[in-house]
N, C-alpha and C positions, 0 to 999 in steps of 0.2 A: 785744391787740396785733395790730396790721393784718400782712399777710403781706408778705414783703417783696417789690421787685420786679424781676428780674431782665432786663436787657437781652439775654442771650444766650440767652433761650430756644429750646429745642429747637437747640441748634448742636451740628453733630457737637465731639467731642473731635480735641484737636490730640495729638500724640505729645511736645511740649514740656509741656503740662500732664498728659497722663498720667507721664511722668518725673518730675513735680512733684509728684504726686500719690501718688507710689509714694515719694519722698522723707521728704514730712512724715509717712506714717503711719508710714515704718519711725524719724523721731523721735518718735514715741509720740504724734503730736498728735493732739487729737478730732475726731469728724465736723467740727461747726462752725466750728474754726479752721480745718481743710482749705477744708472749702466758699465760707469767707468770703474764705482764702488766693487761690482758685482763681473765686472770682466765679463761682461757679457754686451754686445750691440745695444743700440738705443732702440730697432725694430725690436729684438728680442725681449727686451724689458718691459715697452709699449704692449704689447703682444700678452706677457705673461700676466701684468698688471693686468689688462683688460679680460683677461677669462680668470681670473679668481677676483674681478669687481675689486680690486686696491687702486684707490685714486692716488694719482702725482699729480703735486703742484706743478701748474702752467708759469714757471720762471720767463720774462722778459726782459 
């Protein structure tokens, strides 16, 4: 499976997506819906969660 490809690469975060971001995890949603939600990579979203401490549910 080819990698996908992001247009917003390396863009800082806006404070409307991090609000959006803090949103769907606290509705239990997984990395990948967030990422996909927020058009941004799954690194990126993993990355941003974990330096402003917002936990994502671990979907299996």
């Amino acid at each position: 499976m080819a990698k996908e490809h992001f247009e917003r690469h390396k863009q800082p975060w806006k404070a409307d997506e991090v609000a959006k971001l803090r949103l769907l995890a606290g509705k239990g949603m997984g990395l990948k819906a967030i990422s996909k939600a927020l058009t941004r990579s799954e690194e990126s979203t993993r990355d941003k969660a974990k330096k402003d401490k917002i936990k994502i549910a671990k979907k299996r």
